[in-house]
N, CA, C and O atoms as a DFTB+ gen file, in Angstrom:
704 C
 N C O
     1  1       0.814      -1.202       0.000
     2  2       0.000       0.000       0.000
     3  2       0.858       1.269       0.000
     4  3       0.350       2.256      -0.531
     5  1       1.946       1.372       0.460
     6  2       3.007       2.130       1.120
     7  2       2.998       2.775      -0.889
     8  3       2.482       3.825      -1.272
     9  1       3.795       1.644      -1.862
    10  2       4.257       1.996      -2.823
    11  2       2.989       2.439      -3.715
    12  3       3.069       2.959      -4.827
    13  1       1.738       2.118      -2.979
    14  2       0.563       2.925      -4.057
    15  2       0.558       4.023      -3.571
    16  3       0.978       4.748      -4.473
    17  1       0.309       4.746      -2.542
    18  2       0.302       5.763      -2.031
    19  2       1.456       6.596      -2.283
    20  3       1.239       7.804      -2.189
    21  1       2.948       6.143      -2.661
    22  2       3.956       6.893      -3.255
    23  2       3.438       6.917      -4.907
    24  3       3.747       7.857      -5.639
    25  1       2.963       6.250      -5.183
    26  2       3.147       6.928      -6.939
    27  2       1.460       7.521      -7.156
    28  3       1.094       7.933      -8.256
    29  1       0.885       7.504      -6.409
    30  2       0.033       8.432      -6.278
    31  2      -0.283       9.537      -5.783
    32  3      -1.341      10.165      -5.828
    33  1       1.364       9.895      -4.971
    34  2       1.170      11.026      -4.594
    35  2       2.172      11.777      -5.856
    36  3       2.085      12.962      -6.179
    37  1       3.366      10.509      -6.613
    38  2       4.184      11.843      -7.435
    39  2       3.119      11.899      -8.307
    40  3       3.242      12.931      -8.967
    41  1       2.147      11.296      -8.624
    42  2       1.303      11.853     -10.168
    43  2       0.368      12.550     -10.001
    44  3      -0.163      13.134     -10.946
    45  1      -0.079      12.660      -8.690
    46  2      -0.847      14.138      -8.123
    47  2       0.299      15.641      -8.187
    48  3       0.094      16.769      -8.637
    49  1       1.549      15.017      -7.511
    50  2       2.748      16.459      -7.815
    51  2       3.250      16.635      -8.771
    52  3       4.018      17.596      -8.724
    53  1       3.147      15.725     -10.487
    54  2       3.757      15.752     -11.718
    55  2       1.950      16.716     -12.072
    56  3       1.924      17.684     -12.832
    57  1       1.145      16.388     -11.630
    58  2       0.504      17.250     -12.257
    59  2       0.293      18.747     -11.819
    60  3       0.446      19.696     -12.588
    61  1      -0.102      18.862     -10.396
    62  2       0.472      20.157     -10.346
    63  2       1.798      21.021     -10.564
    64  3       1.873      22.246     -10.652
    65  1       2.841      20.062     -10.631
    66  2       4.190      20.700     -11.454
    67  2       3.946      21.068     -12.286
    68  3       4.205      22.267     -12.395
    69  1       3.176      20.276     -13.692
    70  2       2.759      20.827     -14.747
    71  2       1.602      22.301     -14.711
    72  3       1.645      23.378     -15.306
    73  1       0.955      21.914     -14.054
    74  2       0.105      23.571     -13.875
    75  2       0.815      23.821     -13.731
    76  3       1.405      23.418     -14.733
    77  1       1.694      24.430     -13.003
    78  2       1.979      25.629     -12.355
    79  2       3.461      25.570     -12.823
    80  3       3.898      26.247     -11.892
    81  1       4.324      25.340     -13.397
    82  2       5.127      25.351     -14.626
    83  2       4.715      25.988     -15.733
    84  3       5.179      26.913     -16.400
    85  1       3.741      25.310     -15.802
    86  2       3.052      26.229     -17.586
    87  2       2.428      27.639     -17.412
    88  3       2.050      28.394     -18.308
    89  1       2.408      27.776     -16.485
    90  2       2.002      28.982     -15.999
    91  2       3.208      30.024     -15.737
    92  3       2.977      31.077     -15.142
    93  1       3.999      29.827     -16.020
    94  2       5.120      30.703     -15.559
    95  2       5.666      31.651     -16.983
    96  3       5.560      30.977     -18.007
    97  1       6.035      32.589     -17.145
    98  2       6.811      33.536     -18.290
    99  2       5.433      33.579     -18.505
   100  3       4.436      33.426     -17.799
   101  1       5.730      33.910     -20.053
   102  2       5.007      34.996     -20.763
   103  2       3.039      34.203     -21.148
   104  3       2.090      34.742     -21.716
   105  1       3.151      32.954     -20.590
   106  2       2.152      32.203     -19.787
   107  2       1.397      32.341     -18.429
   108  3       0.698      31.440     -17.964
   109  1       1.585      33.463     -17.878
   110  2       1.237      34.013     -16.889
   111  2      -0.063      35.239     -17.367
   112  3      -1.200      35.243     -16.897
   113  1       0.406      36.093     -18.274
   114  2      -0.820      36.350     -18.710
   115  2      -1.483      36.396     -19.398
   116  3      -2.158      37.373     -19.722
   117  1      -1.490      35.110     -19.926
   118  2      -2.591      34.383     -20.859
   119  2      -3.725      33.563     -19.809
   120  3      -4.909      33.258     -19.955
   121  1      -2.691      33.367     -18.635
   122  2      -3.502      32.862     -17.237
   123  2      -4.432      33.704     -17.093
   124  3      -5.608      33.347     -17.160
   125  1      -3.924      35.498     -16.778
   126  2      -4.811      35.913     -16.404
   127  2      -5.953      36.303     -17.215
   128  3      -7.146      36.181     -16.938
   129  1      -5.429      36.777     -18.229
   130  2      -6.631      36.367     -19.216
   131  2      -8.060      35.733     -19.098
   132  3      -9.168      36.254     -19.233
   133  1      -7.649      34.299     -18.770
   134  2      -8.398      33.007     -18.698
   135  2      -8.986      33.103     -17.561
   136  3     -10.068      32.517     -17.551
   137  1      -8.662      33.686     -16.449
   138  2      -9.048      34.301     -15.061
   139  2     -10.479      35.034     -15.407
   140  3     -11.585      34.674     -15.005
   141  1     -10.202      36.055     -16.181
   142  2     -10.943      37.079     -16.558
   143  2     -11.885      36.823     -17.603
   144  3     -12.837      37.579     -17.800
   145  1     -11.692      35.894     -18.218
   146  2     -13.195      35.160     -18.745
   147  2     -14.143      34.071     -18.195
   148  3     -14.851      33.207     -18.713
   149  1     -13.842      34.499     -16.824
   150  2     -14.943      33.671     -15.934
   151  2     -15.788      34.654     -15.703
   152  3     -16.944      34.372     -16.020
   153  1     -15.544      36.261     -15.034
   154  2     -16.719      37.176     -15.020
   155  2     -16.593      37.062     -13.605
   156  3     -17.714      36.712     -13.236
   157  1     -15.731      37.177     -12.441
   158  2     -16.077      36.281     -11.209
   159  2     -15.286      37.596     -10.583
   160  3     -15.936      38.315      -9.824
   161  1     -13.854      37.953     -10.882
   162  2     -13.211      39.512     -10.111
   163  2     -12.954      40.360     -10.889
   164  3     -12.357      40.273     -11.962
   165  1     -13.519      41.476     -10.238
   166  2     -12.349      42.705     -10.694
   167  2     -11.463      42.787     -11.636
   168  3     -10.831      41.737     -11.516
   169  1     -10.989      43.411     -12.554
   170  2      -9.806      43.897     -13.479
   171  2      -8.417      43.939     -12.115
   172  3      -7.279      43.547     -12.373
   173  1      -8.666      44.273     -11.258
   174  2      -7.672      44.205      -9.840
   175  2      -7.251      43.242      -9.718
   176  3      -6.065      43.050      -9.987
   177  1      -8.123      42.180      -9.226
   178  2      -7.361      41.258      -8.204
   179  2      -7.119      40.227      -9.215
   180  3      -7.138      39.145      -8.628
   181  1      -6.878      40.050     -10.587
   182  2      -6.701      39.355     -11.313
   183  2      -5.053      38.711     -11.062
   184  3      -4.852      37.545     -10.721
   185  1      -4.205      39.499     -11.252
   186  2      -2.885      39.497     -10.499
   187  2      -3.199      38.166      -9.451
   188  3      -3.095      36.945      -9.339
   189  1      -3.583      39.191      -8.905
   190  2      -3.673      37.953      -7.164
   191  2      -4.024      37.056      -7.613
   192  3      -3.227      36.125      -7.497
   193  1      -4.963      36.827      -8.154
   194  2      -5.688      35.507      -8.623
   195  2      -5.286      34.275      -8.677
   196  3      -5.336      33.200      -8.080
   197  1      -4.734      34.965      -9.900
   198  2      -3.079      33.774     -10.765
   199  2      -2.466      33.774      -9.800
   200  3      -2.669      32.720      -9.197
   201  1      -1.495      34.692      -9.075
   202  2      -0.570      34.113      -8.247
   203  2      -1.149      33.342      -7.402
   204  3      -0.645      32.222      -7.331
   205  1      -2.232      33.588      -6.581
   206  2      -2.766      32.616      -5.578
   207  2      -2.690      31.054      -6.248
   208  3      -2.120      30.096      -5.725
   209  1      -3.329      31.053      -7.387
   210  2      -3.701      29.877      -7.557
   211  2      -2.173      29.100      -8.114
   212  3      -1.881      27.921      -7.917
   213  1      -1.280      30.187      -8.893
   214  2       0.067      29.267      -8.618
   215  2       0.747      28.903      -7.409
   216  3       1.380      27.869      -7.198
   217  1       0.494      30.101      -6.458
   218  2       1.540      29.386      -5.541
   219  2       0.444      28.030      -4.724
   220  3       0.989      27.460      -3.779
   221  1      -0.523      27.719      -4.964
   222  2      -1.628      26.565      -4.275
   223  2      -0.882      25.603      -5.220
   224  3      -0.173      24.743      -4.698
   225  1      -0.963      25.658      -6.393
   226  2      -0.319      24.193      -7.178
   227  2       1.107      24.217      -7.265
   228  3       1.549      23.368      -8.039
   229  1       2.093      25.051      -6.611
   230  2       3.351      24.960      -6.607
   231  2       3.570      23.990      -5.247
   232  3       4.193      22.933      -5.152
   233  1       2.685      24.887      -4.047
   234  2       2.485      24.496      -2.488
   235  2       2.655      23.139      -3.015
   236  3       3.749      22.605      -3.202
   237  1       0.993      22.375      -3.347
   238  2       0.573      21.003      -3.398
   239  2       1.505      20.216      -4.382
   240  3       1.418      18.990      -4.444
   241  1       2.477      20.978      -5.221
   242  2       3.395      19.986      -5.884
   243  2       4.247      19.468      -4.875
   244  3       4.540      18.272      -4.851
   245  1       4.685      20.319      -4.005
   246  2       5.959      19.874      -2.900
   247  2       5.344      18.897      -2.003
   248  3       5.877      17.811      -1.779
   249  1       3.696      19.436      -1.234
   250  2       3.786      18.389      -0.521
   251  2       3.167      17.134      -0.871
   252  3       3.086      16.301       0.031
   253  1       2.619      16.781      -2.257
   254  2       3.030      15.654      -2.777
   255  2       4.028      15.052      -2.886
   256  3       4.257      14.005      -2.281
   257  1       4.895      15.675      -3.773
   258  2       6.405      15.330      -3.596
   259  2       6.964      14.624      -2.261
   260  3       7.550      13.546      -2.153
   261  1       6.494      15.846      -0.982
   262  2       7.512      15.328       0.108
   263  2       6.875      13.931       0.952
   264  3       7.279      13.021       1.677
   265  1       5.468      14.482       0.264
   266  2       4.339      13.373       1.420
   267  2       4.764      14.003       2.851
   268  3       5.407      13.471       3.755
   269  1       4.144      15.438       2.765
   270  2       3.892      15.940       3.757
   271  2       1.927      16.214       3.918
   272  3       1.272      16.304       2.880
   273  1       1.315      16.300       5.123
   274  2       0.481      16.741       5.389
   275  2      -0.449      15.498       4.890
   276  3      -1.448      15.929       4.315
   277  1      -0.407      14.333       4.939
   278  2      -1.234      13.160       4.336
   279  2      -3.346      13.961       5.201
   280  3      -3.640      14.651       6.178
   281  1      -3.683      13.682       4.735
   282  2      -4.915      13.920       4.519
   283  2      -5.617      15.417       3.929
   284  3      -6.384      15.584       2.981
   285  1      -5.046      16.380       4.857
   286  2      -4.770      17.743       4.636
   287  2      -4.476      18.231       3.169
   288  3      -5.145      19.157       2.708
   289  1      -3.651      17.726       2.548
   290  2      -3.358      18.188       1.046
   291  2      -4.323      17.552       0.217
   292  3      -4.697      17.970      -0.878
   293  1      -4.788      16.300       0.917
   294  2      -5.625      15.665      -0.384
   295  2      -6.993      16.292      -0.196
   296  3      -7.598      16.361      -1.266
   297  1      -7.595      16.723       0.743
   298  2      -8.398      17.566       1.300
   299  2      -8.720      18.256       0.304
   300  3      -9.700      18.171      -0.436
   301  1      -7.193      19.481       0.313
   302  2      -7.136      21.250      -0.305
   303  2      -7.328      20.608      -1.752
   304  3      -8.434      20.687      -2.286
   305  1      -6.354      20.026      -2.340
   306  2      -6.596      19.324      -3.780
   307  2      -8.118      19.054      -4.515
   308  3      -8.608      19.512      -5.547
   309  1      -8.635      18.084      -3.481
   310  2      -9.824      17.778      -3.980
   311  2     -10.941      19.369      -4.062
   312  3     -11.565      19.633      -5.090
   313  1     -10.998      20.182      -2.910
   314  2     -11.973      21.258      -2.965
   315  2     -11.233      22.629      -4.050
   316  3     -11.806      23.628      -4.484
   317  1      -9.755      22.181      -4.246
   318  2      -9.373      22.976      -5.452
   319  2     -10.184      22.431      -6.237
   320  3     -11.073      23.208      -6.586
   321  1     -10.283      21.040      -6.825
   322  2     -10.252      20.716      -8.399
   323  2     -11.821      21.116      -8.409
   324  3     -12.334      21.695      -9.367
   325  1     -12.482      20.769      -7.318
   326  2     -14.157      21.325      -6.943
   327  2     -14.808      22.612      -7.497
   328  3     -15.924      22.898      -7.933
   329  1     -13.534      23.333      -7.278
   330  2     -14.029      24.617      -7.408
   331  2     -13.265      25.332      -8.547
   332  3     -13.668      26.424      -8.948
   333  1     -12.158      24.734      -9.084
   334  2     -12.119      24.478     -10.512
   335  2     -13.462      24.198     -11.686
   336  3     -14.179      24.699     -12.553
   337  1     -13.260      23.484     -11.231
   338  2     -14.827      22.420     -11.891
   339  2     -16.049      23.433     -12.115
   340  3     -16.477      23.700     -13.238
   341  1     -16.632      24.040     -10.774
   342  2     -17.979      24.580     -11.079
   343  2     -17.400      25.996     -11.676
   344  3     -18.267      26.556     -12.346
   345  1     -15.905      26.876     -11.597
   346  2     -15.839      27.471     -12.664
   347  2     -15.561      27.391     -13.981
   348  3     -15.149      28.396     -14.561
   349  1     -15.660      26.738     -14.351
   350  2     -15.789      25.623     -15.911
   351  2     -16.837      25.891     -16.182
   352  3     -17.128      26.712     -17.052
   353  1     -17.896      25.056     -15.275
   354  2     -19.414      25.060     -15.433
   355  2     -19.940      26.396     -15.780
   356  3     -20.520      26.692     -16.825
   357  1     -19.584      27.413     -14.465
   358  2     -20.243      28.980     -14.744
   359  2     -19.997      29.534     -15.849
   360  3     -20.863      30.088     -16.526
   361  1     -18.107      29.401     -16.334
   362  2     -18.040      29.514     -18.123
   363  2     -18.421      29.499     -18.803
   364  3     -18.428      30.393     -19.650
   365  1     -19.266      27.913     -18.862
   366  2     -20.051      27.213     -19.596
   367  2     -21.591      28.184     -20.054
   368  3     -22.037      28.452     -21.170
   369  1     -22.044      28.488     -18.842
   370  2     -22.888      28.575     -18.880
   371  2     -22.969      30.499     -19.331
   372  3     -23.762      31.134     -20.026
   373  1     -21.739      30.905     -18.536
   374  2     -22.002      31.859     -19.299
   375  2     -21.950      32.413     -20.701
   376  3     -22.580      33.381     -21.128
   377  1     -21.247      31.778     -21.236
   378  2     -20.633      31.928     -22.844
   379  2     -21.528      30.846     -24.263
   380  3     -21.401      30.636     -25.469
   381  1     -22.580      30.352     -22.911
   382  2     -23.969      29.561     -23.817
   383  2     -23.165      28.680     -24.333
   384  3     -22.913      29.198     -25.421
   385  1     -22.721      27.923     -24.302
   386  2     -21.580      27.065     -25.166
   387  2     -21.054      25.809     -24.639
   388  3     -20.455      26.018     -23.585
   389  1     -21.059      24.646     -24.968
   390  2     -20.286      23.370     -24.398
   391  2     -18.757      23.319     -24.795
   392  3     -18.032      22.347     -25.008
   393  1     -18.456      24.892     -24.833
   394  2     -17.262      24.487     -24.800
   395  2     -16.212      25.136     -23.752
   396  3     -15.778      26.278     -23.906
   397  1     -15.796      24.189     -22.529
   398  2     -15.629      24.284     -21.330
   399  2     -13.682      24.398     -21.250
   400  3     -13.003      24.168     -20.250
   401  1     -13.288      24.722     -22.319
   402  2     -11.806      24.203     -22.697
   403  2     -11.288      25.180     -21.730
   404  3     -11.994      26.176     -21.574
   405  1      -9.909      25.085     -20.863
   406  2      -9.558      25.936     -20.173
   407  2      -7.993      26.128     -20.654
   408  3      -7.832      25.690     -21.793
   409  1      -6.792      26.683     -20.055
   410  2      -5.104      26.966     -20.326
   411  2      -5.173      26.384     -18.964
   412  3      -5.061      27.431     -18.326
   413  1      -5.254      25.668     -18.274
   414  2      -4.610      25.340     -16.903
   415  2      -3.333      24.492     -17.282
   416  3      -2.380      24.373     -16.512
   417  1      -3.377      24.066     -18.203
   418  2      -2.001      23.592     -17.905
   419  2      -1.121      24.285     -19.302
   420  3      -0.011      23.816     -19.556
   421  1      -1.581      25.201     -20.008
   422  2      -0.519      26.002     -20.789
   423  2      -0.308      25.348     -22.245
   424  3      -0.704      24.188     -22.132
   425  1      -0.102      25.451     -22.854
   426  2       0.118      24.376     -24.109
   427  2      -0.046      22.884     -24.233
   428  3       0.037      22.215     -25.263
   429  1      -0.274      22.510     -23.104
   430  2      -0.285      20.833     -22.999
   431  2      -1.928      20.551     -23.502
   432  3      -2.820      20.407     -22.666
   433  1      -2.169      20.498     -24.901
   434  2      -3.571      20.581     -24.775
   435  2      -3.982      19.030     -24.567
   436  3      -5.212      18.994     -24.552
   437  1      -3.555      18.007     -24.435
   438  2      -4.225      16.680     -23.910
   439  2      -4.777      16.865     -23.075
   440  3      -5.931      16.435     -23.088
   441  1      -4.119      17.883     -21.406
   442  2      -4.735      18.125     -20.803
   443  2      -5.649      19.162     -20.224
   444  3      -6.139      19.415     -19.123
   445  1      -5.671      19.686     -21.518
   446  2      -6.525      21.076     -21.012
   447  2      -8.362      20.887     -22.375
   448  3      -9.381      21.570     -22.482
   449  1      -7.822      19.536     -23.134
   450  2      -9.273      19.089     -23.774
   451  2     -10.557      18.830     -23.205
   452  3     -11.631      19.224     -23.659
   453  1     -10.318      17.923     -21.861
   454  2     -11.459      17.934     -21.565
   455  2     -11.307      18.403     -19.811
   456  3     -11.028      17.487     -19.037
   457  1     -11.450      19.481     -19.372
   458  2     -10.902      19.666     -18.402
   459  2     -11.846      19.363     -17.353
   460  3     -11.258      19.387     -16.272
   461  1     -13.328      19.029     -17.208
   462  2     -14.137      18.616     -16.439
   463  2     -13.873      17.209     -16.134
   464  3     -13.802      17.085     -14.911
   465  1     -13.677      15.962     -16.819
   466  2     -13.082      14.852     -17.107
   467  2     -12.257      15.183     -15.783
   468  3     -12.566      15.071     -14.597
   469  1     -10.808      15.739     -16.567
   470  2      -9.701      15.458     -16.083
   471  2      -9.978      16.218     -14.171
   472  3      -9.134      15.745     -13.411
   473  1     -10.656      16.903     -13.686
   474  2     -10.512      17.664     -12.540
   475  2     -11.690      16.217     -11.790
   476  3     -11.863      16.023     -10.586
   477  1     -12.264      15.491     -12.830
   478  2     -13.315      15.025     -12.155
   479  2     -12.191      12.782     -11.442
   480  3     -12.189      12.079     -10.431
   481  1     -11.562      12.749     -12.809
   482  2     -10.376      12.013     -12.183
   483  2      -9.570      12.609     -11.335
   484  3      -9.354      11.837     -10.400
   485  1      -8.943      13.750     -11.188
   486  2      -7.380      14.059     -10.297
   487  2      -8.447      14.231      -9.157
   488  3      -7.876      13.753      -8.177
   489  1     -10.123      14.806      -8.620
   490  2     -10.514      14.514      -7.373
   491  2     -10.625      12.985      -6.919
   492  3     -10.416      12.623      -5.761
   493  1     -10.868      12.399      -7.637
   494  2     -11.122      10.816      -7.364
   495  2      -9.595      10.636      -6.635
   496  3      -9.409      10.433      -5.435
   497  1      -8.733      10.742      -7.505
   498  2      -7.279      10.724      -7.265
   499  2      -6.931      11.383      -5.639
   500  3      -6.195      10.753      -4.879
   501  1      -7.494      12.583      -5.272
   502  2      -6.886      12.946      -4.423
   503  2      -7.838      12.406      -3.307
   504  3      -7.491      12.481      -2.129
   505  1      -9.319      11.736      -3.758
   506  2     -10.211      11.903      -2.712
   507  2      -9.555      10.538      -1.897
   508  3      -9.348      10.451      -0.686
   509  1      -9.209       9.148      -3.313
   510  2      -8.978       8.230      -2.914
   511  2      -7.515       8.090      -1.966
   512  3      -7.372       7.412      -0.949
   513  1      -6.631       8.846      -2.561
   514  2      -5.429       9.047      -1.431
   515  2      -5.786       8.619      -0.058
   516  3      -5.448       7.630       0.592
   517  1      -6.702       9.811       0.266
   518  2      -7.009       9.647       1.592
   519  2      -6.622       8.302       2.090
   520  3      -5.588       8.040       2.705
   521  1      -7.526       7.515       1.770
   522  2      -7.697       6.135       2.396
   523  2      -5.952       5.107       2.297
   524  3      -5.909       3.956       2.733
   525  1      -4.843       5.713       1.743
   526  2      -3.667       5.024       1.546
   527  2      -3.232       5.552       2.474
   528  3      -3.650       6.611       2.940
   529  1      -2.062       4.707       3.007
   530  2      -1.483       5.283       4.617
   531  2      -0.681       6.391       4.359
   532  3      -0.288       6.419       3.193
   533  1      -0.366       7.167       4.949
   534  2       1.112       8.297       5.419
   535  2       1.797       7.881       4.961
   536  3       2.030       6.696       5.197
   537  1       2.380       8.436       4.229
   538  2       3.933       8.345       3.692
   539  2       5.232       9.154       3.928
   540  3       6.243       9.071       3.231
   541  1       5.046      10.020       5.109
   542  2       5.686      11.236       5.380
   543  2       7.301      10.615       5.474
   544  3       7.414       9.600       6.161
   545  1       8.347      11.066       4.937
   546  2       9.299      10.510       4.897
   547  2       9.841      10.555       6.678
   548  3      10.001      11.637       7.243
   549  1      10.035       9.443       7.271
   550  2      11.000       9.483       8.480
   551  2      12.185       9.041       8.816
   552  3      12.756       9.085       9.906
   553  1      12.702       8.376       7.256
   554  2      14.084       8.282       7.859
   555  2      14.740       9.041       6.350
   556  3      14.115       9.754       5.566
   557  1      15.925       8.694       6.285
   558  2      17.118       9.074       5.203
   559  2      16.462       8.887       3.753
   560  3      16.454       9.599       2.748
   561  1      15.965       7.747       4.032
   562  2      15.885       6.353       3.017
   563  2      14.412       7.344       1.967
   564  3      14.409       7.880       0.859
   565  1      13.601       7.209       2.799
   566  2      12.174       8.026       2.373
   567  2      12.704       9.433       2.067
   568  3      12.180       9.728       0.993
   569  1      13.323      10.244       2.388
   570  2      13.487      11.970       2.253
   571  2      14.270      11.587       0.716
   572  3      13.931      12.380      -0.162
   573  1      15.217      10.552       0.273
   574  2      15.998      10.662      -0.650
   575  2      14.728      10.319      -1.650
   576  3      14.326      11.281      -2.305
   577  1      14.213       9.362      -1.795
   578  2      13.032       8.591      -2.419
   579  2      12.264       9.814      -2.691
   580  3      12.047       9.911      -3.899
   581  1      11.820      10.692      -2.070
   582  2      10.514      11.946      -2.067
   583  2      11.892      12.747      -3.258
   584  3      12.029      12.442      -4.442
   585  1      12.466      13.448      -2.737
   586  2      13.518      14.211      -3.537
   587  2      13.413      13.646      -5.037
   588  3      12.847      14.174      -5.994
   589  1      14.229      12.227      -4.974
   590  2      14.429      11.520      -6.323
   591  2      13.312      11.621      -7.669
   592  3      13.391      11.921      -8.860
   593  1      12.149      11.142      -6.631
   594  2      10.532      11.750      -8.172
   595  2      10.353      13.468      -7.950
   596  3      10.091      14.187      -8.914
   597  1      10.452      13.774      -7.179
   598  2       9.989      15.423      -7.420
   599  2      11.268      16.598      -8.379
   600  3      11.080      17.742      -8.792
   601  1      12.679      15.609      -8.476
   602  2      13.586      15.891      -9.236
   603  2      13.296      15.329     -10.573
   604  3      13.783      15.940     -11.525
   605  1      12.451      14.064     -10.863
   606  2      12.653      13.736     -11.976
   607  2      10.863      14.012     -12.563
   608  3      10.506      13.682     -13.693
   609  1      10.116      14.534     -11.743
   610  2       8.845      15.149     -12.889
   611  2       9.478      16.643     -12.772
   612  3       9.205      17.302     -13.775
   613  1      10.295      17.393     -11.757
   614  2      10.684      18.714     -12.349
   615  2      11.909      18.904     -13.755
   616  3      12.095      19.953     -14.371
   617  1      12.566      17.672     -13.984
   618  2      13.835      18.220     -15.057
   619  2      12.867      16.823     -16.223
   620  3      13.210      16.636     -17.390
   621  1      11.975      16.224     -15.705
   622  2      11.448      15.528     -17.152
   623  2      10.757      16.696     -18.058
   624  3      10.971      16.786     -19.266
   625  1      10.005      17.472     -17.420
   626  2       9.183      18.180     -17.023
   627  2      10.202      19.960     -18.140
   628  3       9.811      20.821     -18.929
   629  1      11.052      19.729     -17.718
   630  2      12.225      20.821     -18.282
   631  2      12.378      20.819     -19.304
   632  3      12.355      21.712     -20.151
   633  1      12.667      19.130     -19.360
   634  2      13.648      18.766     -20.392
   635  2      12.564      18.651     -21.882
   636  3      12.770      19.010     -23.041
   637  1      11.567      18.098     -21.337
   638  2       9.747      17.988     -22.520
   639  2      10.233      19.789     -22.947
   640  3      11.290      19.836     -23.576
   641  1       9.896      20.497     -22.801
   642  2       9.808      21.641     -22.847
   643  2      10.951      22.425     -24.178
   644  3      10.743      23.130     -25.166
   645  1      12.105      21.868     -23.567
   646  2      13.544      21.863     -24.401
   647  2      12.850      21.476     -25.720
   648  3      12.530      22.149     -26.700
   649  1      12.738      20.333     -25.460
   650  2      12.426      19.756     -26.752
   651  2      11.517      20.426     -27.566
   652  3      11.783      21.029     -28.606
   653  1       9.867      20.217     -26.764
   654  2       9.188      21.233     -27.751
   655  2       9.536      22.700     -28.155
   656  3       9.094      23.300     -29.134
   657  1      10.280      23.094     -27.359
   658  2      11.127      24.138     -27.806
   659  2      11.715      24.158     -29.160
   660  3      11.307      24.779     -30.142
   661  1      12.484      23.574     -29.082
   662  2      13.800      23.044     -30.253
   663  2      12.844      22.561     -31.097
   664  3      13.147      22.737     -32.277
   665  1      11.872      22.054     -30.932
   666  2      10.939      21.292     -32.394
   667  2      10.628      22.399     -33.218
   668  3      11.070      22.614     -34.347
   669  1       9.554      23.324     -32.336
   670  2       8.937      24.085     -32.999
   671  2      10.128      25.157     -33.501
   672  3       9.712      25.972     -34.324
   673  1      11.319      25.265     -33.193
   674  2      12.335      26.272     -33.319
   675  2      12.361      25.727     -34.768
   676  3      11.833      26.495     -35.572
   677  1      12.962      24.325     -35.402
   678  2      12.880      23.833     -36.463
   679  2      11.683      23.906     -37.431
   680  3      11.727      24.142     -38.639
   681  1      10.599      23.658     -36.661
   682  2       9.214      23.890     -37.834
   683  2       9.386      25.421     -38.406
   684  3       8.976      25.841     -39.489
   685  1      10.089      26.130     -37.408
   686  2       9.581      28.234     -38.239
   687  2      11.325      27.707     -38.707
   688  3      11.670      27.554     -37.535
   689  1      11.725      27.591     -38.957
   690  2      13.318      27.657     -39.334
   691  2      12.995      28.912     -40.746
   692  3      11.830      28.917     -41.145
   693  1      13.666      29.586     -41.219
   694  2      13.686      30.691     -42.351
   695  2      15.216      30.300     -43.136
   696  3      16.367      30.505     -42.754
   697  1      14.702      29.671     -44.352
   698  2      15.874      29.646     -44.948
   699  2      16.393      30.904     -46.227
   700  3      15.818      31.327     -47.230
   701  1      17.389      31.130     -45.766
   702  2      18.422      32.206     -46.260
   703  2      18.656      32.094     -47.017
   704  3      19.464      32.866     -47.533
């Protein structure tokens, strides 16, 4: 149970890595943007908004990662993706339209296709956590183990990026 509860907590923190990664540079305000076509704050607190909600999926990447706070994070997670969700819906409903598509995760459009789906699995995901034991690292052995996946969805995570980088650098190439 020990090792379900570890790879269910890095693929709860590979996904908020990914939010809140894709959200960063010149992806930040296209965030807010996307903020601001819900109809929900101010031209103001839009700023805040985004940052709030990055530093919540930066927070919940680590303590996935560390398997800190076992019930508590899966808690905040699940009433995030909740309230994710019914602003989708209000979208929805305001823009008359079934089409609920959001940028939460930035260019990755696999996961930003069906984003009711996907918020309606990662709660299952975080609801079911619950019930897997603590994993809080207490000796050497566990702190290296937590480190080791939260190093390798942050530089897989880098390195994807490089690449699509370098791809699309080749698709515009201008020959001279």
């Amino acid at each position: 149970m020990h090792v379900l509860a570890y790879l269910t907590d890095m693929l709860l923190a590979a996904m908020f890595f990914l939010a809140a990664f894709s959200k960063l540079g010149s992806s930040f305000a296209d965030f807010r943007l996307s903020i601001a076509a819900y109809r929900i704050l101010p031209r103001q607190l839009l700023t805040l908004a985004a940052g709030g909600v990055l530093t919540a999926e930066f927070a919940l990447f680590l303590l996935y990662g560390f398997g800190f706070l076992h019930m508590w994070k899966d808690l905040f997670a699940v009433l995030l993706f909740a309230g994710f969700t019914v602003m989708l819906f209000r979208k929805r409903r305001l823009q008359e339209s079934d089409d609920t598509s959001c940028s939460c995760f930035g260019k990755i459009e696999v996961l930003n296709k069906y984003p009711v789906f996907r918020n309606v699995i990662l709660m299952l995901l975080a609801g079911g956590r619950i019930a897997l034991p603590d994993r809080s690292p207490a000796d050497m052995n566990a702190a290296v183990i937590a480190l080791a996946g939260i190093t390798v969805i942050a530089g897989g995570t880098m390195l994807w990026e490089l690449y699509s980088s370098l791809k699309r650098s080749k698709e515009i190439a201008i020959e001279l």
